[in-house]
PyMOL Python script that loads the backbone (N, CA, C, O; Angstrom):
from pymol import cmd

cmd.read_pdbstr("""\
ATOM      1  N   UNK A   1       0.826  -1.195   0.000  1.00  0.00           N
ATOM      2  CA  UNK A   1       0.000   0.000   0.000  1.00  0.00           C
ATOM      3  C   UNK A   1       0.866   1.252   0.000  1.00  0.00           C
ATOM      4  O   UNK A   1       0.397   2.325  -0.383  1.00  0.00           O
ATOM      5  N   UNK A   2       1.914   1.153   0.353  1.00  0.00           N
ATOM      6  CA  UNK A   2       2.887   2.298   1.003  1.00  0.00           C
ATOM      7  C   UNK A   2       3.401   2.522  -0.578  1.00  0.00           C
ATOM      8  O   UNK A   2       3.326   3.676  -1.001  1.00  0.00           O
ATOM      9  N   UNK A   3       3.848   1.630  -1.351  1.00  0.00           N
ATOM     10  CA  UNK A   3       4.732   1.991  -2.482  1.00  0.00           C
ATOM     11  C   UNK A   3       3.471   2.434  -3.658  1.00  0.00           C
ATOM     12  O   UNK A   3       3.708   2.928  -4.760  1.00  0.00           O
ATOM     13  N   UNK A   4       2.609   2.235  -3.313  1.00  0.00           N
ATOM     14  CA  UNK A   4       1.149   2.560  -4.112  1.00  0.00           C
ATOM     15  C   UNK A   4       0.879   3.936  -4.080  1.00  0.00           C
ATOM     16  O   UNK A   4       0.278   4.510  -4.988  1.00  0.00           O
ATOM     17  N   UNK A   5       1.346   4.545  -2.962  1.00  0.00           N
ATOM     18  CA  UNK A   5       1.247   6.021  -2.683  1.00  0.00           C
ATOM     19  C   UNK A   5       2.320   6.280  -3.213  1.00  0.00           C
ATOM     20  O   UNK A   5       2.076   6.586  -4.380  1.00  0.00           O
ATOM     21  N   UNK A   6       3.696   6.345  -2.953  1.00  0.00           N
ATOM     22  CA  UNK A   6       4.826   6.724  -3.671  1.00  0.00           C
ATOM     23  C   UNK A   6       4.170   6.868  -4.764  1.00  0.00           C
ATOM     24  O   UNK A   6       3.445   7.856  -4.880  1.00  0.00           O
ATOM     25  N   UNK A   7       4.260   6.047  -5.670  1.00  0.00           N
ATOM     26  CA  UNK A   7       3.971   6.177  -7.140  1.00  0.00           C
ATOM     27  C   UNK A   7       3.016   6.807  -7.200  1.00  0.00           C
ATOM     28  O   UNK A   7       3.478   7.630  -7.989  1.00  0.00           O
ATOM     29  N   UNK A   8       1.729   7.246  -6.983  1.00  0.00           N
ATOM     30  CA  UNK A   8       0.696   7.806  -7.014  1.00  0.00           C
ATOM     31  C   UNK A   8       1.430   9.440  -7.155  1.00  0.00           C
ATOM     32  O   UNK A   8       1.298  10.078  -8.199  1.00  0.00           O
ATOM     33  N   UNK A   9       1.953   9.815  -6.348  1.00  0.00           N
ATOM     34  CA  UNK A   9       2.709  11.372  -5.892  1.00  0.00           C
ATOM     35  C   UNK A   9       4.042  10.834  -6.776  1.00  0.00           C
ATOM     36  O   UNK A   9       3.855  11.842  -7.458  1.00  0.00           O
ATOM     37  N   UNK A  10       4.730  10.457  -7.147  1.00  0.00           N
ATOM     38  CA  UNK A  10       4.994  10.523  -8.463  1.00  0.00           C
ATOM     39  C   UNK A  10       4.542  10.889  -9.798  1.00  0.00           C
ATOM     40  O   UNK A  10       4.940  11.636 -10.693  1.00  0.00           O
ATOM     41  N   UNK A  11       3.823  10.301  -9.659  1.00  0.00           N
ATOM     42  CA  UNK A  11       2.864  10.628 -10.828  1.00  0.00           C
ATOM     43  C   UNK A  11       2.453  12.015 -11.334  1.00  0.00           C
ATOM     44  O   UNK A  11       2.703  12.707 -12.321  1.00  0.00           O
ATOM     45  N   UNK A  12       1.744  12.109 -10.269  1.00  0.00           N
ATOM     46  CA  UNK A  12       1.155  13.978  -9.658  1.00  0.00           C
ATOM     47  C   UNK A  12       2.167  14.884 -10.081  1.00  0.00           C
ATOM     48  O   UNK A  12       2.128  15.897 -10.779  1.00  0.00           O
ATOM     49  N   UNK A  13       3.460  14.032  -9.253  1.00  0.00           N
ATOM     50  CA  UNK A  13       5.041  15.446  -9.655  1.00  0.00           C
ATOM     51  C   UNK A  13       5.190  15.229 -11.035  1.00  0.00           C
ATOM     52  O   UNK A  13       5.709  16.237 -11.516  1.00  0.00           O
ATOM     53  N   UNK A  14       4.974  14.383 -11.888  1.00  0.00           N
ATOM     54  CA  UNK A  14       5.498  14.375 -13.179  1.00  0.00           C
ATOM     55  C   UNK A  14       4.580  15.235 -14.272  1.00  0.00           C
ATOM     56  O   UNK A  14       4.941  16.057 -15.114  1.00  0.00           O
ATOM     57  N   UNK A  15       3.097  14.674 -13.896  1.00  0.00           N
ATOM     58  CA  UNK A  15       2.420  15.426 -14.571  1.00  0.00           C
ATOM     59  C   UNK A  15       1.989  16.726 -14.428  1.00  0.00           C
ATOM     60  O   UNK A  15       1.467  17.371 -15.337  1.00  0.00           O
ATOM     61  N   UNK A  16       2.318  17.368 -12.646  1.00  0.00           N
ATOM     62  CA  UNK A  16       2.535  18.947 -12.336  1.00  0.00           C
ATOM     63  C   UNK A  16       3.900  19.983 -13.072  1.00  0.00           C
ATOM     64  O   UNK A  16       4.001  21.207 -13.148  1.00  0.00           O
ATOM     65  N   UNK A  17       4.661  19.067 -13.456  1.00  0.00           N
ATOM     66  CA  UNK A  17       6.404  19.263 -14.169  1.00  0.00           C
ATOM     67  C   UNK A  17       6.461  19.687 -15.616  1.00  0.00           C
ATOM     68  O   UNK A  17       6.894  20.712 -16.142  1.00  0.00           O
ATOM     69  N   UNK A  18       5.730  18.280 -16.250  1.00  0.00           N
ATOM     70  CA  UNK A  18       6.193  18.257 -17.493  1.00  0.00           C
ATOM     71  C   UNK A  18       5.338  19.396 -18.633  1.00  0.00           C
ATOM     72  O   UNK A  18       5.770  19.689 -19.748  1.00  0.00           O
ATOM     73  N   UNK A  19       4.269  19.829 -18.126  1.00  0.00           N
ATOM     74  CA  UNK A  19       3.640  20.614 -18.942  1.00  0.00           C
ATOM     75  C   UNK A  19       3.949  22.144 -18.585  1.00  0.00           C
ATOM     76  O   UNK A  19       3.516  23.104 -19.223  1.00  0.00           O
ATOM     77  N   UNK A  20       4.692  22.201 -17.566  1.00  0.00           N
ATOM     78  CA  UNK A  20       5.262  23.800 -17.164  1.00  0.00           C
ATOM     79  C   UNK A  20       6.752  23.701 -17.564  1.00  0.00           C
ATOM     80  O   UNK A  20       7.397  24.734 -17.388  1.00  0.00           O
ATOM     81  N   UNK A  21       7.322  22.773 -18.005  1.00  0.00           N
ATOM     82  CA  UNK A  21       8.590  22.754 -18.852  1.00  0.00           C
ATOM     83  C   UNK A  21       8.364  22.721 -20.726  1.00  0.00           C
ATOM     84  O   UNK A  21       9.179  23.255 -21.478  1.00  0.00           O
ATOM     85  N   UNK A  22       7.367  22.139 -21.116  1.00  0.00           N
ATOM     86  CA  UNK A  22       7.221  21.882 -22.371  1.00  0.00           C
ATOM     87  C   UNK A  22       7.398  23.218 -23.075  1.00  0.00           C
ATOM     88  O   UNK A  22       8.061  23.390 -24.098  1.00  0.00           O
ATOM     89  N   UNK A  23       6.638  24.260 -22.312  1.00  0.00           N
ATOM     90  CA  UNK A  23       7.153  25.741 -23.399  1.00  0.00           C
ATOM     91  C   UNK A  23       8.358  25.977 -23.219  1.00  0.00           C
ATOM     92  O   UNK A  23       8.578  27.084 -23.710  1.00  0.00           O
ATOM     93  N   UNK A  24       9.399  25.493 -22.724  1.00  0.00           N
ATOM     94  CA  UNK A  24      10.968  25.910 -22.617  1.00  0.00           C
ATOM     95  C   UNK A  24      11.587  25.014 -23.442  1.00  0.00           C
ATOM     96  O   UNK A  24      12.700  25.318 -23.871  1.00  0.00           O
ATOM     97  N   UNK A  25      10.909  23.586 -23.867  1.00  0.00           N
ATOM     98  CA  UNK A  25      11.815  22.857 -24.242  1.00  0.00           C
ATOM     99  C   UNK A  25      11.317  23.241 -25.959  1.00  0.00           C
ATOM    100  O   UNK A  25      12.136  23.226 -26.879  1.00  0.00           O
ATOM    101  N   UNK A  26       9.976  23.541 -26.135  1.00  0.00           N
ATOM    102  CA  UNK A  26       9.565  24.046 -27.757  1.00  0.00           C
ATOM    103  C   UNK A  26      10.528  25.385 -28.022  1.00  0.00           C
ATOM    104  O   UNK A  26      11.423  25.347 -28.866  1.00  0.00           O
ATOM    105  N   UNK A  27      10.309  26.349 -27.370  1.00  0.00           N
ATOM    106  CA  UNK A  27      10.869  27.673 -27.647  1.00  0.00           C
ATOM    107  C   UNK A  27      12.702  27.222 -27.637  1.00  0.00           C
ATOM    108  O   UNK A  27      13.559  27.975 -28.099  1.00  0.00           O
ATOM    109  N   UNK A  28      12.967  26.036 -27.092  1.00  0.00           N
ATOM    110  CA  UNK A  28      14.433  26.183 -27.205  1.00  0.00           C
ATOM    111  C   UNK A  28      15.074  25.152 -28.155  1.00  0.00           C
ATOM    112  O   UNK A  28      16.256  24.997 -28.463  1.00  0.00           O
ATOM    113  N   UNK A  29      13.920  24.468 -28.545  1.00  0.00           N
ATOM    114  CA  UNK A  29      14.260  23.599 -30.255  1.00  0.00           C
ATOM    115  C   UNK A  29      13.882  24.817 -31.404  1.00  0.00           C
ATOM    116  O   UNK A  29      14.378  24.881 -32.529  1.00  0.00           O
ATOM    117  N   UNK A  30      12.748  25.885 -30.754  1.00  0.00           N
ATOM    118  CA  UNK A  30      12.958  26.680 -32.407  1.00  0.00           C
ATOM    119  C   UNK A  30      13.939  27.648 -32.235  1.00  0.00           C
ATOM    120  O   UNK A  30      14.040  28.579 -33.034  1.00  0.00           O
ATOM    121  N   UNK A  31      14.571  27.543 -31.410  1.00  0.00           N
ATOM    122  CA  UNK A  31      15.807  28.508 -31.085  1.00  0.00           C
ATOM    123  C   UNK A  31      16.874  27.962 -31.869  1.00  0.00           C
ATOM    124  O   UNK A  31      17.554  28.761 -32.513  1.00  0.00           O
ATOM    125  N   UNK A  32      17.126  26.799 -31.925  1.00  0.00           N
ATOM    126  CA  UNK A  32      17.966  26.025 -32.134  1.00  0.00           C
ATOM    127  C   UNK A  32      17.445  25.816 -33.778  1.00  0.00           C
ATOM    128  O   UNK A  32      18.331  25.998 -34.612  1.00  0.00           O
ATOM    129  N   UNK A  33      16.257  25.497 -34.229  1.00  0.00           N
ATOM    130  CA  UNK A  33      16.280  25.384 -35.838  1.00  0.00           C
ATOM    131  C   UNK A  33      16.193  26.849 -36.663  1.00  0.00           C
ATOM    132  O   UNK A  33      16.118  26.964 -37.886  1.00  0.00           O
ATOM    133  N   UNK A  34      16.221  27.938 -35.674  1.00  0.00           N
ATOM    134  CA  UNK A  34      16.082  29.133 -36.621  1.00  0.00           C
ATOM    135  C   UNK A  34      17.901  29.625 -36.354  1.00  0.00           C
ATOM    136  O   UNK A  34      18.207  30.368 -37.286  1.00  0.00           O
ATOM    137  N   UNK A  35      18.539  29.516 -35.843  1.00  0.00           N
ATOM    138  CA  UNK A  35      20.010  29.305 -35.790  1.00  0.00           C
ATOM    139  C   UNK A  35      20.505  28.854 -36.620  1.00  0.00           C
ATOM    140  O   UNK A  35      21.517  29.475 -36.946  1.00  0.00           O
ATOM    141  N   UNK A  36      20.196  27.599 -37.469  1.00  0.00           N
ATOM    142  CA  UNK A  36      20.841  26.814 -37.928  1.00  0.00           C
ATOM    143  C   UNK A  36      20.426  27.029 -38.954  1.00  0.00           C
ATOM    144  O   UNK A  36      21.281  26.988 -39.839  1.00  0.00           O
ATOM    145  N   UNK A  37      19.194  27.313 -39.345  1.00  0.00           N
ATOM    146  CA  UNK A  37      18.702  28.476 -40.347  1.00  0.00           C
ATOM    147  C   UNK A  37      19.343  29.450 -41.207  1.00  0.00           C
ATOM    148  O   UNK A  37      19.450  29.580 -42.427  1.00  0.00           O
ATOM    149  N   UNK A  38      19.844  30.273 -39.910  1.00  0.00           N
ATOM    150  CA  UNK A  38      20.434  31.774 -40.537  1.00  0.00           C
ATOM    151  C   UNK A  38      22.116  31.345 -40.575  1.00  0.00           C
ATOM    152  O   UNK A  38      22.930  32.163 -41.002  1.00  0.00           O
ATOM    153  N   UNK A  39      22.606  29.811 -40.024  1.00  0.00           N
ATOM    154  CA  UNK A  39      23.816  30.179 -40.147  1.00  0.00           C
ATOM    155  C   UNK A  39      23.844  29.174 -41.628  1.00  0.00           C
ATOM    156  O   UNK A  39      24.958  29.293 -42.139  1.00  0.00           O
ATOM    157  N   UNK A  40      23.284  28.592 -42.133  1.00  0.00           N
ATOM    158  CA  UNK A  40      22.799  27.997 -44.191  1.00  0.00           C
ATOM    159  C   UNK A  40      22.795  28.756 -44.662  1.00  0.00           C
ATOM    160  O   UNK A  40      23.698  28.848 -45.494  1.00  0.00           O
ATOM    161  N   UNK A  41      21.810  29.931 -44.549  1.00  0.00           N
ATOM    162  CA  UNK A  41      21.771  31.418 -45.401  1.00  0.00           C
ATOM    163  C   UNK A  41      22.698  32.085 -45.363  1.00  0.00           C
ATOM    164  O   UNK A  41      23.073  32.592 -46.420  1.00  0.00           O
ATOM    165  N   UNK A  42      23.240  32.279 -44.452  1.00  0.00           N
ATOM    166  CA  UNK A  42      24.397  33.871 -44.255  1.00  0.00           C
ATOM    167  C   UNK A  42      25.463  33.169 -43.915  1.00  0.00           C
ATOM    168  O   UNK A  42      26.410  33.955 -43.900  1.00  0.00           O
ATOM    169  N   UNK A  43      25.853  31.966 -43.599  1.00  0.00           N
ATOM    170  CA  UNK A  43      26.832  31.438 -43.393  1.00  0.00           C
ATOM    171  C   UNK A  43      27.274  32.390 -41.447  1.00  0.00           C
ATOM    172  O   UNK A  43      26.475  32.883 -40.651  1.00  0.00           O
ATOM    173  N   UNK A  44      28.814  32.274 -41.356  1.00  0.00           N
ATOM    174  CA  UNK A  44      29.357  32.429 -40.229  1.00  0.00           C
ATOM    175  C   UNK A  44      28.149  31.695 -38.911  1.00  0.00           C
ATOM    176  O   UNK A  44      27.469  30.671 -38.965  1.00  0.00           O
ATOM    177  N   UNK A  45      28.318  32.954 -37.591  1.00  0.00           N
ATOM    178  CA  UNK A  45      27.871  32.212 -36.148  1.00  0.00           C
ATOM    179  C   UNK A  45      26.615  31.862 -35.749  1.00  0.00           C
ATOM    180  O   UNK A  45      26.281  31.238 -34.742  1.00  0.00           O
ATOM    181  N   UNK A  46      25.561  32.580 -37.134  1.00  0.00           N
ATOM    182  CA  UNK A  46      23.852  32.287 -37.133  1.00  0.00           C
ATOM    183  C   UNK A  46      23.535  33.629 -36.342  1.00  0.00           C
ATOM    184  O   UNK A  46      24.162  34.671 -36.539  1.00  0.00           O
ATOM    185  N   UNK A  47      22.275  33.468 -35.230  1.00  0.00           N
ATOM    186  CA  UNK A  47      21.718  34.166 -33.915  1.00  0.00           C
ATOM    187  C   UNK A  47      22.851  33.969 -32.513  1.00  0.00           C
ATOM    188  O   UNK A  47      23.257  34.886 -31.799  1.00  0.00           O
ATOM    189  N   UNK A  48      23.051  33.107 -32.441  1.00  0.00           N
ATOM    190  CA  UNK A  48      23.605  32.901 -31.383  1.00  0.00           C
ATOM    191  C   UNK A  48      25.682  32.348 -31.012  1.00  0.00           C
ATOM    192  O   UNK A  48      26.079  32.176 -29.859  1.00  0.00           O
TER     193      UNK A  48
END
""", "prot")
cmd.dss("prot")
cmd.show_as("cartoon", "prot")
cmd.util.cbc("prot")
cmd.orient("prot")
């Protein structure tokens, strides 16, 4: 019963986590494909 709760509040923390990280991890893959973007076009260091 005891490890039934663990996991339960696991759970809770993962799914309280992962959707208040997801806009950091989108905004920092199009960070990363518009970089790589401008450094094809213009060549040299890109945005960043």
């Amino acid at each position: 019963m005891r490890m039934t709760l663990w996991k339960a509040l696991a759970a809770l923390m993962i799914i309280a986590t992962v959707p208040a990280c997801a806009p950091l991890l989108i905004g920092g893959g199009a960070a990363v494909v518009a970089d790589e973007a401008v450094e094809q076009d213009e060549g040299g260091d890109g945005l960043f």
